[in-house]
Kinemage of the C-alpha trace (Angstrom):
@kinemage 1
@onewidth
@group {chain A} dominant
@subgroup {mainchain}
@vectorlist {calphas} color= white
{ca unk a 1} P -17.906 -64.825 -10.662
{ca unk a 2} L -14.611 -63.724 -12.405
{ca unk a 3} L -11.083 -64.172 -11.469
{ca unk a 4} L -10.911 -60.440 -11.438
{ca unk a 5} L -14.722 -59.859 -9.285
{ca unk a 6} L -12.392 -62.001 -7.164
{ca unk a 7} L -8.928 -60.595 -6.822
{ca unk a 8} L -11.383 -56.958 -6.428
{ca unk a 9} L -13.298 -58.431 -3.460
{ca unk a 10} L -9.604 -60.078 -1.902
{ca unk a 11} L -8.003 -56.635 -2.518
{ca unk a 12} L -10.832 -54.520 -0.481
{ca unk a 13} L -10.453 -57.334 2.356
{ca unk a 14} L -7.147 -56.845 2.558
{ca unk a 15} L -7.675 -53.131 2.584
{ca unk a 16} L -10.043 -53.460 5.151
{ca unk a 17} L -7.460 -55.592 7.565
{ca unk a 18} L -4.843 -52.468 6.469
{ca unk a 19} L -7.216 -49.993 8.200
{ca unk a 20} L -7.611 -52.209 11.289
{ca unk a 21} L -4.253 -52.597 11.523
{ca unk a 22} L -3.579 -48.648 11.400
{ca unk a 23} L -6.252 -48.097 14.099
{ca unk a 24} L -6.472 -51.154 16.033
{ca unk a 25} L -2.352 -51.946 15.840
{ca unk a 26} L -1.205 -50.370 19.102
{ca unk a 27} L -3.372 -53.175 21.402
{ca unk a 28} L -0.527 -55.660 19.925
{ca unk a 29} L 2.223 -53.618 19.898
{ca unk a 30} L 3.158 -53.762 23.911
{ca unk a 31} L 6.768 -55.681 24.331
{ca unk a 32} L 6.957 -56.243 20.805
{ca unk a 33} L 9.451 -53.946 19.065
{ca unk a 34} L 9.550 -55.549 15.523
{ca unk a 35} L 5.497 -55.239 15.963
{ca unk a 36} L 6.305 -52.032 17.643
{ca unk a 37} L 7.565 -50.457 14.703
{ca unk a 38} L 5.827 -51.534 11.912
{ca unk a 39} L 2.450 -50.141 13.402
{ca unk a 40} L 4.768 -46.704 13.961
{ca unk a 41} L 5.741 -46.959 9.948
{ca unk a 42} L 1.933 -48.169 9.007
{ca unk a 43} L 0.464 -44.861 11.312
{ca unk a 44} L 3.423 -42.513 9.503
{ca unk a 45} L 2.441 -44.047 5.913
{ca unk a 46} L -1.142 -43.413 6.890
{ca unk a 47} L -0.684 -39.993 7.572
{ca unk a 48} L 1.400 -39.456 4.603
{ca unk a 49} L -0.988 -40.617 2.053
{ca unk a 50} L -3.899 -39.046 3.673
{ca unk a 51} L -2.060 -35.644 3.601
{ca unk a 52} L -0.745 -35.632 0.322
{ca unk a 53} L -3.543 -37.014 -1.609
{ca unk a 54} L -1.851 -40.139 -2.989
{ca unk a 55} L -3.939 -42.964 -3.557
{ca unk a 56} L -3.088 -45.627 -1.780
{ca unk a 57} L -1.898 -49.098 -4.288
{ca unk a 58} L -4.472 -51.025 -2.654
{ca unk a 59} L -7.001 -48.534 -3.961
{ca unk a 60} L -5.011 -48.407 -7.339
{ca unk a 61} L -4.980 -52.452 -7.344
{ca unk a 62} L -8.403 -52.373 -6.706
{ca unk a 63} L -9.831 -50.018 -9.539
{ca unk a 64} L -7.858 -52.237 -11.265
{ca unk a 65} L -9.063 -55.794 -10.648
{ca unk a 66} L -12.981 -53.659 -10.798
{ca unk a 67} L -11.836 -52.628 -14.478
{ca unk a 68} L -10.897 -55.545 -15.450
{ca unk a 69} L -14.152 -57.543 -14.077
{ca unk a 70} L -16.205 -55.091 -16.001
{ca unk a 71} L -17.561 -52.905 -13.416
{ca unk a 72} L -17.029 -49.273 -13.131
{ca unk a 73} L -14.301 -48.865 -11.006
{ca unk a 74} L -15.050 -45.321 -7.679
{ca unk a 75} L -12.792 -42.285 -8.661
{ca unk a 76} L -12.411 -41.020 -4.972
{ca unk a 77} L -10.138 -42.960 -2.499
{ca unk a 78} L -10.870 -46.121 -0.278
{ca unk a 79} L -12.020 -44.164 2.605
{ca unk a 80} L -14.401 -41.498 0.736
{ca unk a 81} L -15.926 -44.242 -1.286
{ca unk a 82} L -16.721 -47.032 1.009
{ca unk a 83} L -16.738 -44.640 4.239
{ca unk a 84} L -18.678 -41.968 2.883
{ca unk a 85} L -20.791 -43.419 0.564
{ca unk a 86} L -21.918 -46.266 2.977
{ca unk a 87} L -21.516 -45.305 6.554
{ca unk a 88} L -21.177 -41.679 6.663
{ca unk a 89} L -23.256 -40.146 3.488
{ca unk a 90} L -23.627 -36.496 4.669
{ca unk a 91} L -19.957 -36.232 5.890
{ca unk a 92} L -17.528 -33.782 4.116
{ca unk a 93} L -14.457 -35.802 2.664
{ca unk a 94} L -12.035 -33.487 4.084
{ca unk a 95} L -13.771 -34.006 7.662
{ca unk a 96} L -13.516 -37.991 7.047
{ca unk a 97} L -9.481 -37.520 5.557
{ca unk a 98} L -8.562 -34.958 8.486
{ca unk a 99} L -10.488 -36.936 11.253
{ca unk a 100} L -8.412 -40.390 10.025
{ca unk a 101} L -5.101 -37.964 10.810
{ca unk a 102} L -6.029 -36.930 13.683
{ca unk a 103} L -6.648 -40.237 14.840
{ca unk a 104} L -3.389 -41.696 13.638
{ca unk a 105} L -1.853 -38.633 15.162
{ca unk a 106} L -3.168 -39.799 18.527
{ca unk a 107} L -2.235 -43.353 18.313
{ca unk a 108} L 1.181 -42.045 17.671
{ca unk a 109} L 0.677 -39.806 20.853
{ca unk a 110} L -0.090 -42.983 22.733
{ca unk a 111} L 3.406 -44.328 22.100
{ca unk a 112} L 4.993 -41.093 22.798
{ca unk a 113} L 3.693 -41.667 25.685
{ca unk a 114} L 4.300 -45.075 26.067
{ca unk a 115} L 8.479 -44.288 25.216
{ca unk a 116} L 8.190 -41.216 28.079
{ca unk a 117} L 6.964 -43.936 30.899
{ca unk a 118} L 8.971 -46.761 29.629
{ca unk a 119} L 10.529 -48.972 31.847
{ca unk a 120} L 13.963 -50.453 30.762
{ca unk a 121} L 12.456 -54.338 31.782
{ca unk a 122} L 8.913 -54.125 29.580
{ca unk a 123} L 9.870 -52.548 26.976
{ca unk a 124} L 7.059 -49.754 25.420
């Protein structure tokens, strides 16, 4: 296996932890404001990219590393490729990119809420 099979298959791990992170973030977040507020920044930067079509530089990094190792790098983004292609074929990629939103849009609702029953000894 090549350096660059390698550095592909470390860069979709690490992609993979990303997208865990963005979903799974606010379970760790509780009394933690540094914590706190990266996962905020993550969900925002989530959003962002998902909204205005940007590729994210893992993806970019990625395609990269695949070039380089010889195999044909996807042309979509991370989500519609692996997402779409392997665990939801018949899905439409705007229901997939509007259905990520919407999720980070309710995480982000959960520490709205969080911040509106905040109590000044736990923190949110």
């Amino acid at each position: 296996m090549s350096v660059y099979r390698i550095l592909a298959l470390a860069t979709l791990v690490l992609h993979l932890v990303w997208l865990v992170w963005v979903l799974c973030g606010w379970l760790a977040t509780r009394g933690r404001p540094v914590l706190r507020w990266l996962h905020i920044g993550s969900l925002v930067y989530g959003i962002l990219i998902s909204v205005a079509g940007w590729l994210c530089p893992l993806t970019h990094a990625e395609q990269y590393f695949r070039r380089r190792a010889g195999v044909a790098p996807y042309e979509q983004s991370f989500l519609e490729h692996y997402l779409e292609t392997v665990v939801y074929p018949d899905v439409p990629p705007a229901l997939l990119l509007w259905g990520g939103v919407l999720v980070c849009v309710g995480i982000l609702g959960v520490y709205i809420a969080r911040f509106r029953r905040r109590d000044s000894r736990e923190g949110w």
